[in-house]
C-alpha positions as CSV (number, residue, x, y, z in Angstrom):
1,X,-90.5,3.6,-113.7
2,X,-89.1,0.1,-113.8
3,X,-90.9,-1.2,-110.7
4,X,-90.0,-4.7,-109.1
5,X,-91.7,-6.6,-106.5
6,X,-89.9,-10.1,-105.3
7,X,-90.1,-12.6,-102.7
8,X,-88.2,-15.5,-102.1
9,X,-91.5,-18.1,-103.3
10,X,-94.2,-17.7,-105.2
11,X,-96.6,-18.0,-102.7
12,X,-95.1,-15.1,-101.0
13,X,-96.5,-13.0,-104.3
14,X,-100.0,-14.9,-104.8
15,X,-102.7,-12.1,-103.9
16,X,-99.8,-9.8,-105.4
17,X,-100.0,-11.5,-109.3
18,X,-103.4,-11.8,-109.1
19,X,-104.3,-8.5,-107.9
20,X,-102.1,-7.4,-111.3
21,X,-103.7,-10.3,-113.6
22,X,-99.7,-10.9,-113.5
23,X,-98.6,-13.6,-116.5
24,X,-95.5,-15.5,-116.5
25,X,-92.6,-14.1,-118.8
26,X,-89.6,-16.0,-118.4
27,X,-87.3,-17.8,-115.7
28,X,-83.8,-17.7,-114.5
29,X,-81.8,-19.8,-113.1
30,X,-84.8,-21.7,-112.6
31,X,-86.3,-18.6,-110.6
32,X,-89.7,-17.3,-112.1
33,X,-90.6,-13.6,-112.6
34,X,-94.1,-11.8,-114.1
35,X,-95.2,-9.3,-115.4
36,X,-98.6,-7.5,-114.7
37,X,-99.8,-3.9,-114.4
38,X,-101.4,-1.2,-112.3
39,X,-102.9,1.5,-113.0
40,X,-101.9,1.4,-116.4
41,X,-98.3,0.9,-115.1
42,X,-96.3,-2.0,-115.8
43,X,-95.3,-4.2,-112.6
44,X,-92.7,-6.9,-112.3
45,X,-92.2,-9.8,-109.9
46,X,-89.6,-12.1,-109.1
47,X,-89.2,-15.1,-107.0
48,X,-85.6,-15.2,-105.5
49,X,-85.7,-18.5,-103.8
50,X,-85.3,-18.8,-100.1
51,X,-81.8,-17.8,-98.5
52,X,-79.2,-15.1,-99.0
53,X,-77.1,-16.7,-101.2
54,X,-80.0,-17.7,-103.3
55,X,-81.5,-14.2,-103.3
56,X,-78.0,-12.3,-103.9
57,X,-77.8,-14.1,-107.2
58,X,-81.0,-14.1,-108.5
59,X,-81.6,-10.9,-107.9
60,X,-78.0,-9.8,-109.2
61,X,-79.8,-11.5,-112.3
62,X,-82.6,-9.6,-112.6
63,X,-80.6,-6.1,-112.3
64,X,-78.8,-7.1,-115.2
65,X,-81.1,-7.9,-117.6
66,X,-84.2,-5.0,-116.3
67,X,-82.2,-2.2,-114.6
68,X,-85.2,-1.4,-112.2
69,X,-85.6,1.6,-110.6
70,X,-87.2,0.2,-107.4
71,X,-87.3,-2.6,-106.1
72,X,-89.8,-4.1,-102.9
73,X,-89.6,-7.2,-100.9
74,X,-92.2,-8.6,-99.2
75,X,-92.4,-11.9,-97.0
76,X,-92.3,-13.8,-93.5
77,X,-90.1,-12.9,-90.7
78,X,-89.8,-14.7,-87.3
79,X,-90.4,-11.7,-84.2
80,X,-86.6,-11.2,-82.0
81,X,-87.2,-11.5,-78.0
82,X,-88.8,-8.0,-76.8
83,X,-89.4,-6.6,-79.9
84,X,-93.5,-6.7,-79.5
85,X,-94.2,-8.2,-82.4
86,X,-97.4,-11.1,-82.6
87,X,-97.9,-13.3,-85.3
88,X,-99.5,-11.0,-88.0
89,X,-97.9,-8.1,-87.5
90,X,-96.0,-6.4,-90.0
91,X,-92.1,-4.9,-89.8
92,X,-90.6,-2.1,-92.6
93,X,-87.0,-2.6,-92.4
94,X,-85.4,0.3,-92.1
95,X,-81.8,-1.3,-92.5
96,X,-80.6,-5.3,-93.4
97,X,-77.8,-6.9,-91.2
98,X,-76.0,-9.7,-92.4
99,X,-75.7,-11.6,-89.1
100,X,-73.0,-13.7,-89.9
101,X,-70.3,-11.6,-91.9
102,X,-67.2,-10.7,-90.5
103,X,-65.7,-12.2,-87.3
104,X,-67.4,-14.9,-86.1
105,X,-68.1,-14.7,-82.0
106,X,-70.9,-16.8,-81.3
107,X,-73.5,-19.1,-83.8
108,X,-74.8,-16.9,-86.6
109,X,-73.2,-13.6,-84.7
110,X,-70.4,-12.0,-86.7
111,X,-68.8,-8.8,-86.6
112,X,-67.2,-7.2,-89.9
113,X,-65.9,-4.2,-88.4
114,X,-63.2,-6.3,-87.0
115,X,-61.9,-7.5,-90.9
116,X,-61.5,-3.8,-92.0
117,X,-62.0,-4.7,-95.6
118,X,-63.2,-1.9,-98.1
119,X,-66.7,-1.9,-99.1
120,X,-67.5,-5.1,-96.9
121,X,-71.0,-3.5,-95.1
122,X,-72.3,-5.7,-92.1
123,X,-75.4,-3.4,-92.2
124,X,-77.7,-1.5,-95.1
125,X,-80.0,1.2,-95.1
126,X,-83.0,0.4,-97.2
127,X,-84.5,3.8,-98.9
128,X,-86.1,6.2,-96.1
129,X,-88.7,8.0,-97.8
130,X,-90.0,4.6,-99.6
131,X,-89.7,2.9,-96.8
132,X,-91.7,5.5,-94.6
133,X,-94.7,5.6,-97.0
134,X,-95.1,2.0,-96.9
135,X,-95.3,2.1,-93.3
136,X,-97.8,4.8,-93.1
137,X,-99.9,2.5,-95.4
138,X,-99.1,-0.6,-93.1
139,X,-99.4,1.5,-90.3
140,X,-103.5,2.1,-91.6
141,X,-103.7,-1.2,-92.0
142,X,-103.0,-3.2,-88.9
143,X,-99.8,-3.1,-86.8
144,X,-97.0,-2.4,-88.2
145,X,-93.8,-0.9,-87.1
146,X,-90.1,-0.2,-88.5
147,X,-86.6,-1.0,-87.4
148,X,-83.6,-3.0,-88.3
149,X,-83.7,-6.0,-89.3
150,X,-81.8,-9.0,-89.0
151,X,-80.8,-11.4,-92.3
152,X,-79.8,-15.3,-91.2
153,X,-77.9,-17.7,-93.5
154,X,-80.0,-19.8,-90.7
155,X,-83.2,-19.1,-88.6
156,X,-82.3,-19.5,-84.6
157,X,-82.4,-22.5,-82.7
158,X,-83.6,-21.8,-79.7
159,X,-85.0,-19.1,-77.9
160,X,-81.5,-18.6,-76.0
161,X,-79.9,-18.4,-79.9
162,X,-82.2,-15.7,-80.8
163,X,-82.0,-13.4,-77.2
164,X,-78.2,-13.3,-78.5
165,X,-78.6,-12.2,-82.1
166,X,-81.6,-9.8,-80.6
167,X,-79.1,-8.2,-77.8
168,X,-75.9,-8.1,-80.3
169,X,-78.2,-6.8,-83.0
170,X,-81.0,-4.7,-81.6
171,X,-83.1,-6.0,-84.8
172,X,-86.5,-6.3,-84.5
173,X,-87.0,-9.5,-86.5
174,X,-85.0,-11.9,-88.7
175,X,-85.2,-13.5,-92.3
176,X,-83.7,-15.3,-95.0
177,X,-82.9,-13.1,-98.1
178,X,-83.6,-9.2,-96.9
179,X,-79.5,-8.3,-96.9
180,X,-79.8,-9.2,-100.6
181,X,-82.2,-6.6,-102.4
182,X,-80.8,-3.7,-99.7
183,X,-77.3,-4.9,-101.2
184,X,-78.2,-5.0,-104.9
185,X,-80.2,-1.4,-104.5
186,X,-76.4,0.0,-103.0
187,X,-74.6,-1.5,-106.0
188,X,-77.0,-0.9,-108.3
189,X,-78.1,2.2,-107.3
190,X,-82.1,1.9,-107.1
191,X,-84.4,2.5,-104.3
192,X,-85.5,-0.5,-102.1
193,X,-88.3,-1.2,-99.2
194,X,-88.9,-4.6,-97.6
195,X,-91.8,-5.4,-95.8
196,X,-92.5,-8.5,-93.9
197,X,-95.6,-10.0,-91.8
198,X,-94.5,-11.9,-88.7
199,X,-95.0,-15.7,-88.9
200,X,-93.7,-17.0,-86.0
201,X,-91.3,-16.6,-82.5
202,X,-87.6,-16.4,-83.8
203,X,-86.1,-19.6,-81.7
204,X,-89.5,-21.3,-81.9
205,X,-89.1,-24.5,-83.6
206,X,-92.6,-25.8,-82.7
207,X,-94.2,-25.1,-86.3
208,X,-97.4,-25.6,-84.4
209,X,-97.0,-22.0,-83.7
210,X,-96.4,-21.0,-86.9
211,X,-99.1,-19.1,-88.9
212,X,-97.5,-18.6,-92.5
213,X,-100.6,-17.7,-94.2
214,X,-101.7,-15.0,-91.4
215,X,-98.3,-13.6,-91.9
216,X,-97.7,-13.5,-95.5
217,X,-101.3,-11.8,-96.8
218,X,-101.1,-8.3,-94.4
219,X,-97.6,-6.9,-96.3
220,X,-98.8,-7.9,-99.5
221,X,-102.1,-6.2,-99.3
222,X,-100.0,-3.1,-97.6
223,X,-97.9,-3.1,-101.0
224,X,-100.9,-3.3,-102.8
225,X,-102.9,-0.2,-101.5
226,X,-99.3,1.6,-101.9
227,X,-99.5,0.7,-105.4
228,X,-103.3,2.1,-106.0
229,X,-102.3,5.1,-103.8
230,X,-99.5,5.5,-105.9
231,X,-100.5,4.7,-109.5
């Protein structure tokens, strides 16, 4: 199984390549990606960069020249208004909405319906049986829940700006580059989970509240025991 692990920095993957003594192999587009292994299986990582448009073509990239069979994201998300998440917690998307594709009715809320297009999909459902497991091992963990989850071309301004997208949406969190591996698992055709620890209050702009490094270590130690349960 061609397995695949990315984030959109490297220091989203740091307990992650050293938990599989992961070496460097190659770069592209200026985007790194490793290779290590567990349980005597071979493991691959890749940095995407941050944002959608970023992510979309690194990781359209990286299907073409390793064809993986599954692919996980892991990360930081910011928590939507009355969603419950705190700082720490950890989200398994169940789907990825692209918030601003389609019509455009307020900032960063769009609607694609509206443009009729064929194959042009607002919202993506990430794999449900991959995505399950990984909860229950998140779940174990700490607190974690699932739900749909809300990708930005940019993060909320305010706390008004986020109610919006939360109400329009009814996503639990938002992020940066999760539309793109649930879109390149549908054209591709591979099996995807994303799993994100919560780093801040979508709308919050006060980086004094921010806690990147509480939120980024829980998914990737979740990831990790689903790789030693699974290998």
């Amino acid at each position: 199984m061609n397995l695949w692990i990315v984030a959109s920095m490297a220091e989203e993957l740091s307990l992650l390549l050293k938990a599989v003594r992961a070496r460097l192999k190659g770069s592209v587009g200026g985007c790194p990606w490793f290779v290590g292994a567990m349980g005597g299986h071979a493991v691959t990582l890749g940095v995407t960069g941050v944002g959608v448009a970023s992510a979309c073509t690194t990781l359209g990239a990286f299907c073409g020249m390793a064809e993986p069979d599954l692919m996980m994201m892991v990360g930081s998300a910011g928590s939507l208004p009355d969603s419950g998440l705190r700082v720490g917690d950890m989200v398994v998307a169940e789907t990825e909405i692209l918030a601003e594709l389609g019509v455009v009715s307020g900032p960063g809320i769009g609607d694609a319906r509206q443009m009729k297009l064929p194959g042009l999909m607002q919202e993506i459902h990430l794999d449900p049986s991959l995505s399950s497991l990984l909860l229950d091992v998140a779940m174990d963990m700490g607190r974690a829940t699932s739900g749909r989850s809300l990708t930005v071309a940019g993060a909320s301004a305010n706390d008004g700006h986020a109610r919006d997208r939360a109400s329009t949406f009814h996503a639990l969190a938002e992020n940066m580059e999760g539309y793109a591996v649930a879109l390149a698992g549908q054209r591709f055709g591979f099996r995807t989970a994303e799993i994100r620890g919560i780093s801040n209050r979508a709308g919050d702009r006060d980086k004094s509240h921010w806690d990147f490094e509480k939120a980024m270590i829980p998914p990737q130690e979740a990831i990790l025991e689903y790789l030693r349960v699974t290998y």
